[in-house]
LOSE-759411 format. One record per residue (C-alpha): residue in three letters; y, z, x; residue number from 1. Coordinates in nm, 2 decimals. Layout:
BEGIN
- ALA Y Z X NUM
...
This chain:
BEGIN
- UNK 0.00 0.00 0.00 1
- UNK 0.32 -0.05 0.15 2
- UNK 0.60 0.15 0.24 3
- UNK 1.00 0.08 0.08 4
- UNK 1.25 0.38 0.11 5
- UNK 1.54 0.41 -0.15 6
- UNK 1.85 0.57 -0.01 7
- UNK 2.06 0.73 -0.29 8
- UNK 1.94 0.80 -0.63 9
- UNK 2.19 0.75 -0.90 10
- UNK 2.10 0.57 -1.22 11
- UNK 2.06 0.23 -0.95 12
- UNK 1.85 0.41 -0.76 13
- UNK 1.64 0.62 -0.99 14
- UNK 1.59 0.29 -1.17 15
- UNK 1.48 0.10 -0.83 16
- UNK 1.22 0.40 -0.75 17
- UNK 1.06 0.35 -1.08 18
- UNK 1.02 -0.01 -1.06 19
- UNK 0.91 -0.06 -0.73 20
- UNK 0.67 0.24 -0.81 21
- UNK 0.56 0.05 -1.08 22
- UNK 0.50 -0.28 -0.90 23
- UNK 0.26 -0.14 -0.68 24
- UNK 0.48 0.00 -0.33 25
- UNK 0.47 0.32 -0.21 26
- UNK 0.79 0.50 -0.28 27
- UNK 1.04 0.73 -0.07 28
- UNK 1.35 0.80 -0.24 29
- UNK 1.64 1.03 -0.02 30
- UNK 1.99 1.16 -0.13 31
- UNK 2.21 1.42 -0.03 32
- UNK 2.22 1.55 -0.34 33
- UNK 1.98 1.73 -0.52 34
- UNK 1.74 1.49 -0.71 35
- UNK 1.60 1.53 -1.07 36
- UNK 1.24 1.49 -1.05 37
- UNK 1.15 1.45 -1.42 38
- UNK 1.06 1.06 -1.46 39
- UNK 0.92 1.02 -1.06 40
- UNK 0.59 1.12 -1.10 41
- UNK 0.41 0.95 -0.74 42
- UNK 0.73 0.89 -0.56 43
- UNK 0.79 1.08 -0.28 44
- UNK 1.14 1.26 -0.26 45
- UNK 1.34 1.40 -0.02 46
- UNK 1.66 1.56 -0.15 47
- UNK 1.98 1.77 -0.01 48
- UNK 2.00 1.58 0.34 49
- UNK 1.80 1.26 0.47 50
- UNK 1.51 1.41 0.73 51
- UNK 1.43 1.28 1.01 52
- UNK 1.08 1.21 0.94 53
- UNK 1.23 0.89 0.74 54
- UNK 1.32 0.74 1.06 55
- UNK 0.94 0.75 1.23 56
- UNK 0.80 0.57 0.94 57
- UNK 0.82 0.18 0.86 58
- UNK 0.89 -0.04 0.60 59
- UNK 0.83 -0.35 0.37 60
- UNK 1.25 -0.29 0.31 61
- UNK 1.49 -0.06 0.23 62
- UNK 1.73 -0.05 -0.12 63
- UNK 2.04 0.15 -0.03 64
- UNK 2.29 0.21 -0.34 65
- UNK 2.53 0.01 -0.37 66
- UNK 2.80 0.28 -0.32 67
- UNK 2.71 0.35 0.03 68
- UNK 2.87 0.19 0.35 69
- UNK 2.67 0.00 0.64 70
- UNK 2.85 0.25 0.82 71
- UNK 2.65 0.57 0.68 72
- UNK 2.46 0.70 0.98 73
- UNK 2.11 0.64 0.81 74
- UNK 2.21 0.25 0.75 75
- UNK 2.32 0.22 1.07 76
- UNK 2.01 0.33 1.21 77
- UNK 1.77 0.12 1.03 78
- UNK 2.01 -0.19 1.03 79
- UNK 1.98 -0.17 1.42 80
- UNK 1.60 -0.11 1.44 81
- UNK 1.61 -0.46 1.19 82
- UNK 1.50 -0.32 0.88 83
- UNK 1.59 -0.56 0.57 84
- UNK 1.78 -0.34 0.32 85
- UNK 1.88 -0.46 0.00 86
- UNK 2.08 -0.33 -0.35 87
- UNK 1.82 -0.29 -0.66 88
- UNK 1.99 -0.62 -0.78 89
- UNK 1.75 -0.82 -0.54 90
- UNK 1.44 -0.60 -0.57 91
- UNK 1.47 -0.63 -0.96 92
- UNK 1.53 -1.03 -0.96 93
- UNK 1.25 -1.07 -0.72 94
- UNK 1.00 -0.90 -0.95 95
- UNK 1.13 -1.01 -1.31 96
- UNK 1.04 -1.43 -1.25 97
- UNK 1.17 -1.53 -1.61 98
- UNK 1.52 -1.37 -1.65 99
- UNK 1.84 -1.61 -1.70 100
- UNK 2.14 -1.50 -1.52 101
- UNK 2.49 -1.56 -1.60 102
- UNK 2.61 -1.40 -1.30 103
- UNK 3.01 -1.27 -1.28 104
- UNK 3.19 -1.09 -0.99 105
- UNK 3.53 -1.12 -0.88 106
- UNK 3.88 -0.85 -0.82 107
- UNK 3.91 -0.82 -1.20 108
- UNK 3.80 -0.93 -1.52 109
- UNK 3.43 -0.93 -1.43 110
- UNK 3.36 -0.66 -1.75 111
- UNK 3.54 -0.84 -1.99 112
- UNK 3.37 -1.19 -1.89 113
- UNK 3.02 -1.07 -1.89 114
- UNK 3.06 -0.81 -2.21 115
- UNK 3.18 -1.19 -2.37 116
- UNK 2.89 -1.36 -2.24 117
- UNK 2.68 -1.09 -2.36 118
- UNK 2.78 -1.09 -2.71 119
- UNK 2.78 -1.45 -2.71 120
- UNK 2.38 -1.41 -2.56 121
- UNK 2.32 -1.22 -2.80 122
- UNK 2.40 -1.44 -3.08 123
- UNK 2.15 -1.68 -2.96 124
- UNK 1.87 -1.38 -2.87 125
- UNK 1.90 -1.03 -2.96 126
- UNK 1.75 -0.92 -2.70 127
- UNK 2.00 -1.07 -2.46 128
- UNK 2.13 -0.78 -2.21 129
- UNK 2.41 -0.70 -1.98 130
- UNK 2.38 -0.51 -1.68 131
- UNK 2.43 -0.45 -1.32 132
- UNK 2.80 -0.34 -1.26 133
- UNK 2.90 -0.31 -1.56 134
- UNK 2.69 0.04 -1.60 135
- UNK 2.33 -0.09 -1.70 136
- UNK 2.07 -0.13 -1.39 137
- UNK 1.88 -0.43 -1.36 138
- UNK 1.59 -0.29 -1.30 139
- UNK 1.64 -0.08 -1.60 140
- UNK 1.62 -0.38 -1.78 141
- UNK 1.33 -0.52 -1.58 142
- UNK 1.12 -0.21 -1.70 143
- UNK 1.15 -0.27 -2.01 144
- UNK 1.10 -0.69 -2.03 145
- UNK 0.98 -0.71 -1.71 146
- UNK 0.71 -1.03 -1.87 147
- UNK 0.96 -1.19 -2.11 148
- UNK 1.18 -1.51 -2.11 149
- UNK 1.55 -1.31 -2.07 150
- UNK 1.95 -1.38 -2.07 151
- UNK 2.10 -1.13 -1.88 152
- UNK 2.48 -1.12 -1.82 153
- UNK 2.52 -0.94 -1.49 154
- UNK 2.84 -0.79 -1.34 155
- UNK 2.78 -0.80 -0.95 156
- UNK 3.09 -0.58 -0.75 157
- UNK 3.06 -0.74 -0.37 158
- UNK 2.87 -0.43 -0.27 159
- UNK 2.59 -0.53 -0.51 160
- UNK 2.61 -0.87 -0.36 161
- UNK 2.65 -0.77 0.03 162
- UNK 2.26 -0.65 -0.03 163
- UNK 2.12 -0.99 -0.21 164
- UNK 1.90 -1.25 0.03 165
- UNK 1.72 -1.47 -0.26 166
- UNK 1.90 -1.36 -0.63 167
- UNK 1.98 -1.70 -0.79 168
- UNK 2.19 -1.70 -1.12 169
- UNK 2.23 -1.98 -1.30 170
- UNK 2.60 -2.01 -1.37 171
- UNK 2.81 -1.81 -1.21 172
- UNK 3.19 -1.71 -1.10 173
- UNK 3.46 -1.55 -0.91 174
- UNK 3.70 -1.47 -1.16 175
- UNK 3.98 -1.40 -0.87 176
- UNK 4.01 -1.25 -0.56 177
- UNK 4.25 -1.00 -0.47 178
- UNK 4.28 -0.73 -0.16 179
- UNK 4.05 -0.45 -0.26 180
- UNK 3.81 -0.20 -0.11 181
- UNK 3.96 -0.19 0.20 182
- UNK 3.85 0.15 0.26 183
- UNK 3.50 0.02 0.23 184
- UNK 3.53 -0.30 0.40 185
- UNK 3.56 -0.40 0.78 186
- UNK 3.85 -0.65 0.68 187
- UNK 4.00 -0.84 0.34 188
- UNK 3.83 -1.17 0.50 189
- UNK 3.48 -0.98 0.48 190
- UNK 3.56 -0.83 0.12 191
- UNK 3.68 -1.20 -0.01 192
- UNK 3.32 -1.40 0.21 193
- UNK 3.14 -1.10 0.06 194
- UNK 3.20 -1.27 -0.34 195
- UNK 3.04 -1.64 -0.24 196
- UNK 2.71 -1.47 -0.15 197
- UNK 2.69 -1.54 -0.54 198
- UNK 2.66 -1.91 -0.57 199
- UNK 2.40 -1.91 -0.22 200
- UNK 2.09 -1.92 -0.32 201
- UNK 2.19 -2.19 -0.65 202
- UNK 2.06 -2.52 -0.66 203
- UNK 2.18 -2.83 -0.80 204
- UNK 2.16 -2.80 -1.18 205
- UNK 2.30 -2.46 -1.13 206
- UNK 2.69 -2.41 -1.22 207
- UNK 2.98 -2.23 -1.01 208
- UNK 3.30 -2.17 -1.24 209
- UNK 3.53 -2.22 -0.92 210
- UNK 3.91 -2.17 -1.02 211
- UNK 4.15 -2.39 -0.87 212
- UNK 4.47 -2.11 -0.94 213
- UNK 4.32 -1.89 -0.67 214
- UNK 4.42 -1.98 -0.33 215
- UNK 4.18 -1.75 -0.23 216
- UNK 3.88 -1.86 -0.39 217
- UNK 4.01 -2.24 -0.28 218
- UNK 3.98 -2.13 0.11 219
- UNK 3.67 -1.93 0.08 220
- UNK 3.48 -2.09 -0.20 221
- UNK 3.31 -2.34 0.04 222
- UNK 2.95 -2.53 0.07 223
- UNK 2.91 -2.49 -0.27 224
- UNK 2.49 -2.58 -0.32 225
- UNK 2.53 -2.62 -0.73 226
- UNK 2.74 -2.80 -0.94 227
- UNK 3.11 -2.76 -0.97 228
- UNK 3.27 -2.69 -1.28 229
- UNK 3.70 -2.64 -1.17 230
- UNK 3.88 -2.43 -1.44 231
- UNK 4.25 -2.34 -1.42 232
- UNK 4.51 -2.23 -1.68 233
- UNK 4.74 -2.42 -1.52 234
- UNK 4.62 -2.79 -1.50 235
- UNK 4.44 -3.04 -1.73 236
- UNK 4.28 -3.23 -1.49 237
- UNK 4.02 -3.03 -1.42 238
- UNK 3.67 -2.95 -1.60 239
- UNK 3.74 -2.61 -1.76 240
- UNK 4.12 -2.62 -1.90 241
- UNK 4.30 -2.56 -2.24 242
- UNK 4.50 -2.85 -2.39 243
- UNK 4.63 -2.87 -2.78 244
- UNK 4.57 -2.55 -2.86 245
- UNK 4.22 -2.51 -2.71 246
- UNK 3.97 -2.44 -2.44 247
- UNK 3.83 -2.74 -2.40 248
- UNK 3.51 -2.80 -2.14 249
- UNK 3.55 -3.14 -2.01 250
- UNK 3.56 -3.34 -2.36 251
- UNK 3.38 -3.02 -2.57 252
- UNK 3.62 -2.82 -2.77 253
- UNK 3.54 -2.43 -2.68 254
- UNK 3.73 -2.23 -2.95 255
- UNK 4.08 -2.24 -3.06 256
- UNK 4.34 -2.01 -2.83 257
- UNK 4.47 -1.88 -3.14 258
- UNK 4.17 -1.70 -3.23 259
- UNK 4.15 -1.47 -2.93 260
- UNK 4.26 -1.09 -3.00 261
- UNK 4.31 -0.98 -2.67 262
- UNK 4.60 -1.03 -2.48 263
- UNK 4.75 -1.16 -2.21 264
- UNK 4.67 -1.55 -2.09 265
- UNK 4.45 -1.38 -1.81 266
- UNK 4.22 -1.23 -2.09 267
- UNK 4.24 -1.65 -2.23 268
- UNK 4.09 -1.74 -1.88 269
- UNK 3.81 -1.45 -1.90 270
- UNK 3.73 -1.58 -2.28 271
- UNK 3.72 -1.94 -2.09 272
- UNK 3.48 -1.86 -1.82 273
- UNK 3.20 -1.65 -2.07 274
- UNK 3.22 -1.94 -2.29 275
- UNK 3.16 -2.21 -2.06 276
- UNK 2.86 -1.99 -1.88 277
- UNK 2.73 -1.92 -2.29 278
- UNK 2.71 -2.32 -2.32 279
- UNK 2.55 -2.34 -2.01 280
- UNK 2.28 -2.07 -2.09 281
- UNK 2.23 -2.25 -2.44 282
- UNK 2.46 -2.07 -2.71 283
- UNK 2.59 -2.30 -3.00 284
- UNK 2.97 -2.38 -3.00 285
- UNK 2.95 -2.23 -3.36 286
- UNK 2.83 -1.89 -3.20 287
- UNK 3.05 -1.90 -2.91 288
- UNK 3.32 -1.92 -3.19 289
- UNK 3.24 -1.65 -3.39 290
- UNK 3.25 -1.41 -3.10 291
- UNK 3.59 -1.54 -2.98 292
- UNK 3.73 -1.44 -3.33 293
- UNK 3.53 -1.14 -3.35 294
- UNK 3.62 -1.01 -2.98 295
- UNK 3.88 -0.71 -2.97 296
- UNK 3.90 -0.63 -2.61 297
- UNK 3.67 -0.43 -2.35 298
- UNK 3.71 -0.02 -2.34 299
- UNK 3.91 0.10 -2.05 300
- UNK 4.08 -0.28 -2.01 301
- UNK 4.43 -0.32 -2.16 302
- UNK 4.24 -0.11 -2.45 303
- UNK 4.49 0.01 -2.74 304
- UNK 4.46 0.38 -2.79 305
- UNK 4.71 0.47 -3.13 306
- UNK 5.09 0.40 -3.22 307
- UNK 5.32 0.71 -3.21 308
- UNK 5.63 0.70 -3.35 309
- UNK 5.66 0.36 -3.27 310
- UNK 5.53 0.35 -2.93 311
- UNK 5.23 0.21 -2.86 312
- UNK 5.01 0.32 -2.59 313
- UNK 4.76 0.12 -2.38 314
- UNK 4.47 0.28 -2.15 315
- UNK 4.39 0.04 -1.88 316
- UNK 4.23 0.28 -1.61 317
- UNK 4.02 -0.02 -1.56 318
- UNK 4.30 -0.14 -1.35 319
- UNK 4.20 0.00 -0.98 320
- UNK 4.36 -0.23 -0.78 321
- UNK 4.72 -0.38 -0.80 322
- UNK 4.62 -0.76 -0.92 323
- UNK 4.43 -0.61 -1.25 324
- UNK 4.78 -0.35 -1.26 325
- UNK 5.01 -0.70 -1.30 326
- UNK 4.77 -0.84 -1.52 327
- UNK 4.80 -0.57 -1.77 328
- UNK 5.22 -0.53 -1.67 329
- UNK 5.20 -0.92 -1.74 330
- UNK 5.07 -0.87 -2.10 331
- UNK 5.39 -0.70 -2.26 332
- UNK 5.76 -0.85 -2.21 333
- UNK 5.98 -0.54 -2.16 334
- UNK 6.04 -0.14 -2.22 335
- UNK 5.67 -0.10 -2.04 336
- UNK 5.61 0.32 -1.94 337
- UNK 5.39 0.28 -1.65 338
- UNK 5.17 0.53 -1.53 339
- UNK 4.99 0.48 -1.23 340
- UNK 4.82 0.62 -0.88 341
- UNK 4.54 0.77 -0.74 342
- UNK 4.31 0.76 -0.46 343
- UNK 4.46 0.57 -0.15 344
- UNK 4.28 0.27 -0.07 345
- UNK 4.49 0.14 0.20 346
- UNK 4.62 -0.17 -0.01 347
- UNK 4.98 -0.22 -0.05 348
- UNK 5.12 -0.19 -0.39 349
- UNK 5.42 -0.48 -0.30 350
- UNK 5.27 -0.70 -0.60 351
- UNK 5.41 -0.46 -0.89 352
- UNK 5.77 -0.51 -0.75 353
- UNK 5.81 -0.85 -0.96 354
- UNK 5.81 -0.63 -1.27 355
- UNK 6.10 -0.38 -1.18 356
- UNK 6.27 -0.52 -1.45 357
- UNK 6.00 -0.47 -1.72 358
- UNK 5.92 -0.14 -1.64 359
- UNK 6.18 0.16 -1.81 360
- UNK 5.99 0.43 -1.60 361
- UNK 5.69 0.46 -1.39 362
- UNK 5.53 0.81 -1.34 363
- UNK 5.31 0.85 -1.07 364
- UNK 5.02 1.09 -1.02 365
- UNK 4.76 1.19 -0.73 366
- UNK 4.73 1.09 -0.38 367
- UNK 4.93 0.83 -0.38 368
- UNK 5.26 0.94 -0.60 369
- UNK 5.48 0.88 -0.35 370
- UNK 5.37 0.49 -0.25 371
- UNK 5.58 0.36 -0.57 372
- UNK 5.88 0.53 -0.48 373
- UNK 6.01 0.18 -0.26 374
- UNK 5.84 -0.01 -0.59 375
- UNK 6.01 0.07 -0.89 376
- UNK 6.38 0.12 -0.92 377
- UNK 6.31 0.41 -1.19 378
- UNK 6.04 0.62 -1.06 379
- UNK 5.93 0.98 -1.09 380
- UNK 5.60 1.16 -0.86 381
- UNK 5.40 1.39 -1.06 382
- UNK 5.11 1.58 -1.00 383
- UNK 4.88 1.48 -1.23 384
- UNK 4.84 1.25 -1.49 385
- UNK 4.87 1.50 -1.82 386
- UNK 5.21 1.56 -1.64 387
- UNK 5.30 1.17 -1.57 388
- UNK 5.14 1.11 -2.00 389
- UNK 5.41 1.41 -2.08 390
- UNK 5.72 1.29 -1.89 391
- UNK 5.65 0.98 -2.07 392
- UNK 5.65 1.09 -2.42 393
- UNK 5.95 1.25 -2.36 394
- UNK 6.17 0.96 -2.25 395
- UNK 5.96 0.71 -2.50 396
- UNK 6.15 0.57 -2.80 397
- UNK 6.08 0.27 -3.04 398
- UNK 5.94 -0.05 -2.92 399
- UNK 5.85 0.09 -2.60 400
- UNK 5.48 0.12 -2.47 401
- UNK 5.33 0.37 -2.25 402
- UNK 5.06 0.18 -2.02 403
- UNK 4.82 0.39 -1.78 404
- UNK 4.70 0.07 -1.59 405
- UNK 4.66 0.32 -1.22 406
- UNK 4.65 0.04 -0.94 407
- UNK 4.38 0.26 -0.75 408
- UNK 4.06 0.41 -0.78 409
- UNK 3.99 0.75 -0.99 410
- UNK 3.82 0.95 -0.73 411
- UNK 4.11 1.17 -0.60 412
- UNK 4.13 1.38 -0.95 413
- UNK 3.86 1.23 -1.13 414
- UNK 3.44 1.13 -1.12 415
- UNK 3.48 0.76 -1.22 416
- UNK 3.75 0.56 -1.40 417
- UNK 3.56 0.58 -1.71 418
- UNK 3.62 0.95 -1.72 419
- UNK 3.99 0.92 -1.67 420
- UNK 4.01 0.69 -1.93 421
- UNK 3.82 0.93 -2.19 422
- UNK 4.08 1.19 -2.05 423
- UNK 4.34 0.99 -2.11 424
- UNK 4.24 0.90 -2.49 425
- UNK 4.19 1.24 -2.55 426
- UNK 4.52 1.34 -2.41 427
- UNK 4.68 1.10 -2.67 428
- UNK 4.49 1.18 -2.97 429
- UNK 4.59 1.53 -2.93 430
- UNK 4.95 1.43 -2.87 431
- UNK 5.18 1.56 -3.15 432
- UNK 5.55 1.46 -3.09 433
- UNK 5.81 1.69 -3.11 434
């Protein structure tokens, strides 16, 4: 029987463990945490600290959560000795021969584009699933359908892709690429290479989304092995475009722009890319349709939260970098409450500047408060964001909306994004104003 060691058991990795287990390896799983056993019968564990004993033993490969740098002592070590290490996104593809993939990474909009797709799978097959980054594990889903004919939608972050050798979607995209994770990341040129590791392993009849607005994705988005399909929001004279009225692929009318309920023409482009993947994975135009009208938005992403006293307010703690922070600024014309900041990583927040205008106030919380002092003409650092939701209130009037879209990551003052945007919500629903 052989050998593969799992480093890091979250959900991914719990999930990997089982599988593999399943599938006939011997299983090691390690963290540094303590692990919950319940659900492992047969796999060996090694919790609270990585032993050395792992290092004298060998295997067929290593899965290492996704979360964890190549520069984590235990990586290093068996990345030198030549150990292939993969994320459970390879391991699970590798074992489950008949899934579909619609695959989607990219700086921002990689939920909403493959919770679209999804639905839209789901019209065609019930059964459809989405997973990977967006929360779901692949090999969750493998588990469970391992034998069948499956559409997946899958969410890959560039850390989920850094660890793939063979995965092979069958459409795929980089919605854009912006500077992000450089405090994982040996350089942005790494982080931006690190996204086409998506479209490698495709073959002719396979489809890349490639948009032409990116400069980025133009310069890096090279030796493409599948077939092309150019989208802009820009241009007509590409494959993917809107004209009339419409999102139109080639000579195929998508859906109507009209009928979209989420805003901002960035969210038009995300609604672009799932249906063009949907068509290519088989859904009906009439059921593409019906989910563009049906759509209301992602949670976390631009998401309404409740009107008070004429101010709206918007939680989009989605937003942990500064591109997906002007996408949501870009959404709303004036009087925008900003509330932003969090954990530093190491990208400057220059971007926001070209909405000084549209932004009444910003109030800025955690570690990096004080980096939108040179940003915003009217700025105030708070401590924490109950404090930056407060000062807001108080200055709010009519018309005006209050937007938490951070432009960083959560982990300074809170366990994930997700969590700061139930905080958030729960902040506002107990709001009463004065």
């Amino acid at each position: 029987m052989k050998n593969v060691l799992v480093i890091g058991a979250a959900r991914s990795g719990i999930a990997a463990a089982r599988l593999l287990k399943r599938a006939g390896y011997n299983v090691v799983l390690t963290d540094m945490k303590e692990i919950e056993r319940e659900g492992l019968d047969g796999i060996e564990v090694f919790d609270n600290g990585h032993p050395e004993c792992l290092k004298e033993r060998t295997y067929e490969f290593i899965v290492k959560n996704p979360g964890i740098p190549y520069t984590a002592p235990l990586i290093q070590y068996f990345s030198e000795r030549g150990d292939k290490i993969y994320t459970e996104i390879e391991t699970a593809s590798r074992i489950a021969k008949n899934f579909h993939y619609g695959a989607i990474t990219g700086t921002d909009g990689k939920t909403t584009v493959t919770t679209l797709l999804w639905e839209m799978l789901r019209k065609k097959d019930p059964r459809a699933q989405a997973a990977g980054n967006i929360g779901l594990p692949l090999s969750d889903v493998v588990l469970e359908h391992e034998n069948e004919k499956l559409d997946v939608a899958l969410e890959l972050s560039n850390f989920q892709l850094l660890g793939t050798e063979a995965f092979h979607p069958e459409v795929c995209t980089v919605t854009n690429l912006a500077p992000d994770h450089l405090d994982y990341m040996d350089s942005l040129e790494s982080y931006y290479a690190s996204k086409m590791k998506i479209y490698a392993n495709c073959t002719p009849q396979d489809w890349f989304i490639r948009n032409v607005d990116d400069e980025q994705i133009m310069k890096y988005a090279t030796n493409i092995p599948c077939t092309v399909i150019d989208f802009s929001l820009k241009r007509d004279d590409v494959d993917l475009y809107t004209k009339d009225g419409a999102a139109w692929l080639n000579d195929i009318r998508l859906f109507d722009v009209a009928d979209l309920k989420i805003v901002g023409a960035f969210n038009c482009g995300n609604a672009m890319m799932a249906a063009c993947m949907a068509y290519k994975l088989g859904v009906s135009l009439e059921d593409i349709r019906e989910v563009i009208r049906s759509f209301h938005g992602v949670e976390h992403r631009i998401e309404f939260v409740r009107e008070i006293g004429g101010v709206r307010i918007y939680n989009d703690t989605k937003a942990t970098n500064t591109h997906a922070a002007c996408a949501a600024l870009s959404a709303f014309d004036r009087n925008v409450i900003l509330l932003c900041g969090g954990k530093d990583k190491h990208i400057s927040f220059d971007d926001l500047k070209q909405f000084d205008d549209e932004v009444k106030h910003c109030f800025s919380f955690g570690q990096t408060k004080d980096h939108f002092k040179e940003i915003f003409t009217r700025q105030t650092s708070v401590g924490t964001m109950e404090e930056a939701f407060a000062r807001a209130m108080k200055i709010a009037v009519p018309g005006d909306v209050v937007l938490l879209s951070p432009a960083c990551s959560s982990f300074d003052q809170f366990r994930n994004y997700e969590v700061r945007g139930e905080i958030f919500k729960e902040m506002v629903d107990r709001y009463r104003k004065d």
